[in-house]
C-alpha positions as CSV (number, residue, x, y, z in Angstrom):
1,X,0.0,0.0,0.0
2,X,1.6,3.1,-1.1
3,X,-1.2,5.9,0.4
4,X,0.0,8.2,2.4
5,X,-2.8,7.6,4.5
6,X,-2.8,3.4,3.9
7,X,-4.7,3.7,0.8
8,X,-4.2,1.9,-2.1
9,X,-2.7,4.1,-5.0
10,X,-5.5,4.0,-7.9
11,X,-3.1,0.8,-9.8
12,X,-3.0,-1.1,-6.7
13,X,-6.9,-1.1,-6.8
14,X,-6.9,-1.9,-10.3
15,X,-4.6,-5.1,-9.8
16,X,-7.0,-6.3,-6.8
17,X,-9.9,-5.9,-8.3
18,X,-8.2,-7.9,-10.9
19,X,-6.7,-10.5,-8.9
20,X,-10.8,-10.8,-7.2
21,X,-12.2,-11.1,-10.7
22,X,-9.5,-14.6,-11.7
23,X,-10.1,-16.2,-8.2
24,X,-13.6,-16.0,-8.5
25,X,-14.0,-17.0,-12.3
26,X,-10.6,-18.4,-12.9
27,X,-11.1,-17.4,-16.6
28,X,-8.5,-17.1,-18.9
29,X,-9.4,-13.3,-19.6
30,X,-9.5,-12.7,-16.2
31,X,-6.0,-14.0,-15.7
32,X,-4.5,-12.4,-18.9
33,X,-6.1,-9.1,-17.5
34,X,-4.4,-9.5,-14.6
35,X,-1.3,-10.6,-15.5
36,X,-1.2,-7.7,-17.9
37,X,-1.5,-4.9,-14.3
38,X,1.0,-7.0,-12.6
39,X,3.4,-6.3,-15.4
40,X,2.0,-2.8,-15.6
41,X,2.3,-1.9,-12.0
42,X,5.7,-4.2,-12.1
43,X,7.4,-1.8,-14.6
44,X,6.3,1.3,-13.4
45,X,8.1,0.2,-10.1
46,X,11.1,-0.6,-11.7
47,X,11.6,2.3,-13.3
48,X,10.9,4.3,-10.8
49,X,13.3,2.4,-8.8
50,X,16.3,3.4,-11.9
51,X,15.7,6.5,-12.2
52,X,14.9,7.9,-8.7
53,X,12.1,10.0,-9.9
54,X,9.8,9.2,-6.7
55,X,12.8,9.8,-4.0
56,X,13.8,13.3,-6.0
57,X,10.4,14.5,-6.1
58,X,10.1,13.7,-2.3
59,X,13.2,15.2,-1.4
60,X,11.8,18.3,-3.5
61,X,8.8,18.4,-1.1
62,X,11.3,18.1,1.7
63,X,13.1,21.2,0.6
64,X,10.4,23.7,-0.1
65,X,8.5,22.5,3.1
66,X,11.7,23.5,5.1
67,X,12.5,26.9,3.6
68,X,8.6,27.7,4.0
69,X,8.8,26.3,7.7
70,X,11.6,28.7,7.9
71,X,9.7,31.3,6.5
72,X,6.7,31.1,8.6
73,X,9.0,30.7,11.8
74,X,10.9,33.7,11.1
75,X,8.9,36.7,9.6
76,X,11.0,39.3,10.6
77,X,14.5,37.1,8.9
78,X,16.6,39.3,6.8
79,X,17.3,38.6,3.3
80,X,20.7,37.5,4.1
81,X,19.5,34.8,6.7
82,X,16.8,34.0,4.2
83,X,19.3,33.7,1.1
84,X,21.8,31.2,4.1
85,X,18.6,28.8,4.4
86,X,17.6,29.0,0.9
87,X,21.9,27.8,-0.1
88,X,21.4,25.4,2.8
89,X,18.5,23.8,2.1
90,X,19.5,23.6,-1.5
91,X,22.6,22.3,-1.1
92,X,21.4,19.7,1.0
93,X,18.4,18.9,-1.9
94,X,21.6,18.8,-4.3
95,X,23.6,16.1,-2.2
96,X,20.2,14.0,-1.4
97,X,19.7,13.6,-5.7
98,X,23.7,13.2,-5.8
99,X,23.8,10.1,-3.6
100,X,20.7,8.7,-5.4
101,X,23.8,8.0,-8.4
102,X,25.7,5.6,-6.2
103,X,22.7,3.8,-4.6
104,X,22.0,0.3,-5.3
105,X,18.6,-0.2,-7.5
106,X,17.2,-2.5,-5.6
């Protein structure tokens, strides 16, 4: 389950009800259609898994979430202070996607 909240992501459904439809008919379709998600959601997970896509666009979310954080907690920051957090924070977003190049895919 990928949800933030424990709910299935909309191709997690899809494969269930799939998998519901082959146990209860045990139909060829059924289990062609089925197989064909698997192999669907199978890819997708692969290639996120190569090219890092979902842990960059979380560690984006990270890094705009901080300097806003930042932002809100400190309303009377100069732009210089503002301008250290925003390098920071970016620097640190840089080095996150970096080390993605060196980590094992699986």
């Amino acid at each position: 389950m990928s949800g933030s909240g424990g709910e299935m992501s909309n191709a997690e459904l899809l494969q269930q009800v799939a998998l519901l439809r082959w146990l209860s008919s045990q139909s060829d379709a059924d289990r062609n259609m089925l197989a064909a998600l698997t192999g669907v959601q199978v890819g997708r997970e692969l290639l996120n898994r190569i090219t890092g896509q979902d842990k960059v666009d979380a560690y984006k979310r990270d890094c705009i979430l901080s300097i806003a954080d930042f932002l809100q907690k400190n309303p009377q920051a100069s732009q210089a202070q503002i301008n250290a957090q925003l390098e920071q924070k970016v620097l640190l977003f840089a080095a996150r996607v970096r080390a993605l190049e060196t980590a094992p895919l699986l």
